[in-house]
C-alpha positions as CSV (number, residue, x, y, z in Angstrom):
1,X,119.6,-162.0,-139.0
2,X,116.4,-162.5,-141.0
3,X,116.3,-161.5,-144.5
4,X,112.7,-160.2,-145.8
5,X,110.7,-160.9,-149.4
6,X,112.2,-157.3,-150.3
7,X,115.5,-158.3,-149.9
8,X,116.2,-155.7,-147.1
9,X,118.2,-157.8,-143.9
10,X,116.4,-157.6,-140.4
11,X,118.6,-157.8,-137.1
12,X,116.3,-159.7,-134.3
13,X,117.3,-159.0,-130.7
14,X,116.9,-162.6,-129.8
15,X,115.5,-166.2,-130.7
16,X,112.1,-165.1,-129.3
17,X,111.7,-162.7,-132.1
18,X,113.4,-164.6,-134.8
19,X,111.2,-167.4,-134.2
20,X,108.1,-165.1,-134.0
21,X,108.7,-163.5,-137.2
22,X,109.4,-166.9,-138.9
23,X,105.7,-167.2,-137.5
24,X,104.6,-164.4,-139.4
25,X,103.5,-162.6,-136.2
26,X,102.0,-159.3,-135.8
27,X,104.5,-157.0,-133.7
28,X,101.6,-155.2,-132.6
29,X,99.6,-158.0,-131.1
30,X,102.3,-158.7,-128.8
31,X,102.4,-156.9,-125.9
32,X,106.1,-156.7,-125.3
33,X,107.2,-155.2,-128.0
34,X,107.8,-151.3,-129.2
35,X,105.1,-151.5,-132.2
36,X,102.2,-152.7,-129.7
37,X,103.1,-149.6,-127.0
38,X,102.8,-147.1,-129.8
39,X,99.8,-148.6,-131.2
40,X,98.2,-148.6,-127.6
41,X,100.1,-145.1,-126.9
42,X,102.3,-146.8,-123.9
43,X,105.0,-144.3,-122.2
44,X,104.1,-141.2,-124.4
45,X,103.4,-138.8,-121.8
46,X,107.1,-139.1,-119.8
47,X,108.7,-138.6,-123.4
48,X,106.8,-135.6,-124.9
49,X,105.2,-132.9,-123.0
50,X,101.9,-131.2,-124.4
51,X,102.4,-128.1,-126.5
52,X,100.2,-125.4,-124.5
53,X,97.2,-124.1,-126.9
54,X,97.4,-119.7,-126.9
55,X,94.2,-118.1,-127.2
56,X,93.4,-116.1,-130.2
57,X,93.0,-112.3,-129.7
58,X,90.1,-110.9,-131.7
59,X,90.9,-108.5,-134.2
60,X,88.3,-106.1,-135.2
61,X,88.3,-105.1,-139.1
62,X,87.1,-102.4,-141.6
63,X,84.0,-103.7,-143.6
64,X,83.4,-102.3,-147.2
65,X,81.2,-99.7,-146.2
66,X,82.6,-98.4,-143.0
67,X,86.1,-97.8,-141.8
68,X,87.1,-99.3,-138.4
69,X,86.7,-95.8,-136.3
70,X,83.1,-95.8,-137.6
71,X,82.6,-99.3,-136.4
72,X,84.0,-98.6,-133.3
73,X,81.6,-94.5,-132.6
74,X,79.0,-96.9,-133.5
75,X,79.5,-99.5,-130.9
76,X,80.0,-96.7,-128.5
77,X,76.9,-94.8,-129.4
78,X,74.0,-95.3,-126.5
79,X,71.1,-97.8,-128.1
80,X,68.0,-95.2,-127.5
81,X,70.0,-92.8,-130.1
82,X,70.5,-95.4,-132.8
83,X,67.1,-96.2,-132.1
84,X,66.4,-93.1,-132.8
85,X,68.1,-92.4,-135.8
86,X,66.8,-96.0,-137.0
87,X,63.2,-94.6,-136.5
88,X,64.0,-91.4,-138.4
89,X,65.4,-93.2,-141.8
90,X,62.5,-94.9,-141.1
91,X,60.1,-92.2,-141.8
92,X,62.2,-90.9,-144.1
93,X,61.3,-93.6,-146.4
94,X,57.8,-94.1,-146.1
95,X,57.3,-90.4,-146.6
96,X,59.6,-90.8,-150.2
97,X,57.1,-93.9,-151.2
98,X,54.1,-92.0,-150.0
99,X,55.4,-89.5,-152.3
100,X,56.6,-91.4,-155.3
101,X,52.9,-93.3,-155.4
102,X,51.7,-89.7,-155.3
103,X,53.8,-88.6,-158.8
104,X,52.7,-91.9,-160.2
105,X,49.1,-91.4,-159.8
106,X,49.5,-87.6,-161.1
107,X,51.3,-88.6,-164.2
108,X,49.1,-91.6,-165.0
109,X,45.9,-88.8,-164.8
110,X,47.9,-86.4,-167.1
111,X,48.8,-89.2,-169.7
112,X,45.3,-90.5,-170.1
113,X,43.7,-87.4,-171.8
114,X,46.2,-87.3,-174.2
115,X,46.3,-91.0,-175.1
116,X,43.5,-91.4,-177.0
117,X,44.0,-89.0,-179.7
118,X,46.6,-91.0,-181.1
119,X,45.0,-94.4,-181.5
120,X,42.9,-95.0,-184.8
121,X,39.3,-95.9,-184.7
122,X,40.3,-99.2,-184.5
123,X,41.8,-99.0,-180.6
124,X,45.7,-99.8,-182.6
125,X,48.4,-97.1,-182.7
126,X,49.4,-95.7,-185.8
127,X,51.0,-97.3,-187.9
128,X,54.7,-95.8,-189.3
């Protein structure tokens, strides 16, 4: 028996390994014993068996905007027709800017004639 610095009492197997730790040995630089064939993972594989991995299934979910059912027509819609509609919205917009520039230039033409009658000679507005 071998008593440590902590005070906590160590049974050695044999002389061997009472005289090593009187040493100050490493247990895991010698080969025979248990700390150096964990340390060098000796006899591991007859003990435990591996756990088998499962494969994750893939779960489709809603987004904000759409449900899951939308998703899903979506995905099952043929590519020329979403091409299709994509060209559509397409259009859609450029006609609504074409317009909108169109009501802008309008109202900046009406809005000129009448701005001048309310500046002073001066070219400042009135003055409240």
């Amino acid at each position: 028996m071998f008593i440590r610095r902590d005070g906590k009492p160590v049974f050695l197997g044999s002389s061997k390994a009472y005289s090593l730790t009187l040493q100050r040995k490493k247990p895991a630089k010698l080969v025979w014993t248990q700390a150096w064939r964990r340390l060098h993972k000796k006899g591991l594989s007859e003990t435990t068996a591996r756990k088998k991995s499962r494969k994750r299934s893939k779960v489709q979910r809603a987004v904000v905007g759409l449900s899951l059912d939308d998703i899903k027509k979506r995905a099952a819609q043929k590519p020329e027709f979403r091409n299709a509609q994509r060209e559509a919205a397409l259009k859609e917009v450029k006609t609504r800017k074409i317009n909108n520039k169109q009501a802008k230039v309008t109202a900046g033409r009406s809005n000129r004639s009448g701005g001048k009658a309310i500046q002073n000679s001066r070219g400042q507005g009135n003055k409240v």
